[in-house]
N, C-alpha and C positions, 0 to 999 in steps of 0.2 A: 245577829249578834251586834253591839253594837261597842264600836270601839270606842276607848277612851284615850285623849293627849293628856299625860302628864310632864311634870319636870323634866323626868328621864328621854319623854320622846320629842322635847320643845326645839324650834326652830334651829338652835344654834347647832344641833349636832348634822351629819349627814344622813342620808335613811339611804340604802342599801337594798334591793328586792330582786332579786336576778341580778341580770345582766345590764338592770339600771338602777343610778342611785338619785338621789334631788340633794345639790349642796345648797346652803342657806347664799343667797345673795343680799344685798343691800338697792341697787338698782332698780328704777321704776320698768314694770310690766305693764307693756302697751299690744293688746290682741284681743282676739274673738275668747267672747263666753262658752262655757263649755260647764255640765253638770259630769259630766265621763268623757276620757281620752287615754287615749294608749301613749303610754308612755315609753314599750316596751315593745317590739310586735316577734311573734313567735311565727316561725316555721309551720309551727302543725296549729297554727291558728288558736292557741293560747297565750294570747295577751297577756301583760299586765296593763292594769286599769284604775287610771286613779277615777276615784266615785268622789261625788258631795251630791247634799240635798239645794245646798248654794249656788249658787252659779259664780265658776272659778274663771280667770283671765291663763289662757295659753297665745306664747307666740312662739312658733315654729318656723327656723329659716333652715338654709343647708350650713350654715355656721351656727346655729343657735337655737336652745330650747329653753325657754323660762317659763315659769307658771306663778302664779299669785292667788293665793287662798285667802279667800274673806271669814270664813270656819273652818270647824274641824274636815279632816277628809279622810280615806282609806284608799290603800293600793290593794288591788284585789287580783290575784292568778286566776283567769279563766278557763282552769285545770280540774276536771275530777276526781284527778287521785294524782300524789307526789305531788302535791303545787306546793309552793310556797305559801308561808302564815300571811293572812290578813293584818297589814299594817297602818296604824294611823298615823296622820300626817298633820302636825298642829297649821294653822293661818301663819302664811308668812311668804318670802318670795325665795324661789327657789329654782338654781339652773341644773336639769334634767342633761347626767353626765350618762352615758353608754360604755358597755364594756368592749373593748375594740382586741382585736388579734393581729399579730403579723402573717402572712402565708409566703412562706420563702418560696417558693416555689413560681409564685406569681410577682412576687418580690410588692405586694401589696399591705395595706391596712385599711382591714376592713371591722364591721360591726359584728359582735357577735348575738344570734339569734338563740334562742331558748329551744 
């Protein structure tokens, strides 16, 4: 299936796919090439996966996740069944935000996994 970027799904907005989203940035993206990476990593080993046939720039630190599309791209659930829809992702720069939990108990803030 081959997704399409229109209007509706262009850079300025945020894209949302789980438990991760990509906000549009303005900032220069300086990292390794990558055609697929997890943006997302699940528990029972169903990823989310951003896909290009492009080869896209990711830099990953323990503060920080940005990526830089030179084309169109797709987020993809590495799910059999109940995944999430196939999303595409227009060219553009984008910091990879994670959905995070408090645990009182631990008195912690951590990520949460799919």
């Amino acid at each position: 299936m081959k997704s399409k970027v229109n209007k509706e799904n262009n850079m300025n907005k945020p894209i949302r796919h789980g438990e991760a989203m990509l906000v549009p940035i303005t900032k220069a993206v300086r990292g390794k090439q990558h055609t697929q990476y997890i943006i997302a990593h699940s528990e029972t080993g169903h990823h989310h996966v951003l896909e290009s046939k492009v080869p896209f720039v990711v830099s990953e630190t323990d503060k920080q996740f940005v990526i830089e599309l030179f084309e169109p791209a797709q987020i993809v659930h590495k799910k059999q069944l109940d995944k999430h829809k196939t999303l595409p992702v227009a060219p553009g720069k984008y910091k990879v935000v994670k959905k995070t939990e408090y645990d009182p108990w631990q008195e912690i803030i951590r990520e949460v996994h799919d």
